[in-house]
N, C-alpha and C positions, 0 to 999 in steps of 0.2 A: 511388434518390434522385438528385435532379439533382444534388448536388455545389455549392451554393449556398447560401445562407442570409443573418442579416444580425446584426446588433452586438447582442448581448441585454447585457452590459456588459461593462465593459474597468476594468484600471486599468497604470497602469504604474510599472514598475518602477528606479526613480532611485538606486537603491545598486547603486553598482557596487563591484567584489572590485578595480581598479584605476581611474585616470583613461584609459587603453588600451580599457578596455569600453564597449561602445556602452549607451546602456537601451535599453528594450524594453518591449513591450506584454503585458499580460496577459489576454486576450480570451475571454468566453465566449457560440461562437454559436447564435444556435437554429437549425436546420437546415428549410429546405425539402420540402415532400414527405414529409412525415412524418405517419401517423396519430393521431389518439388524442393523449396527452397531448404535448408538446413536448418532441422530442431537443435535446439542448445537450451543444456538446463544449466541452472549454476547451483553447485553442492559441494559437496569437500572428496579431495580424495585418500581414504586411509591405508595407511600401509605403507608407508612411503615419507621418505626428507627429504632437505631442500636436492641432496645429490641425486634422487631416484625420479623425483617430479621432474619431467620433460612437455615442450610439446610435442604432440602427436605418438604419447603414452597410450596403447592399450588398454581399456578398462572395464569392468563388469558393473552392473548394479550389487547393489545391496542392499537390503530395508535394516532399518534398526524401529524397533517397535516403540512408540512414544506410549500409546496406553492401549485400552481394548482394540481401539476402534481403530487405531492410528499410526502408519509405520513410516518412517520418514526413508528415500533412498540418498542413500550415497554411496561410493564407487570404490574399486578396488580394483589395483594391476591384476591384469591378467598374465596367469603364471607361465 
């Protein structure tokens, strides 16, 4: 898989646990390069507010590294 895909829907998230936390998105994308019926992951996508998050948004992977062993992906517009 090319590691791309695009916005199949979103919503975000406006309760924050303090006025200190940012929101955030809640994103699920369909994935490129996929057979057969359609993979969709659900992740966040960063880079982007409520005015830039669309569906059918452009997007790339991204890992963000949790520890040694472990890198979580989540997505970024494609420029």
């Amino acid at each position: 898989m090319p590691g791309t895909g695009r916005v199949f829907t979103y919503t975000w998230a406006d309760q924050r646990a303090s006025m200190d936390s940012p929101i955030y998105n809640i994103a699920v994308i369909e994935l490129d390069g996929t057979n057969g019926d359609p993979v969709r992951l659900m992740t966040q996508v960063r880079g982007v507010d409520k005015e830039t998050l669309t569906i059918d948004l452009p997007v790339r992977a991204i890992f963000e590294r949790f520890d040694d062993e472990v890198a979580v992906p989540f997505f970024e517009p494609v420029a």
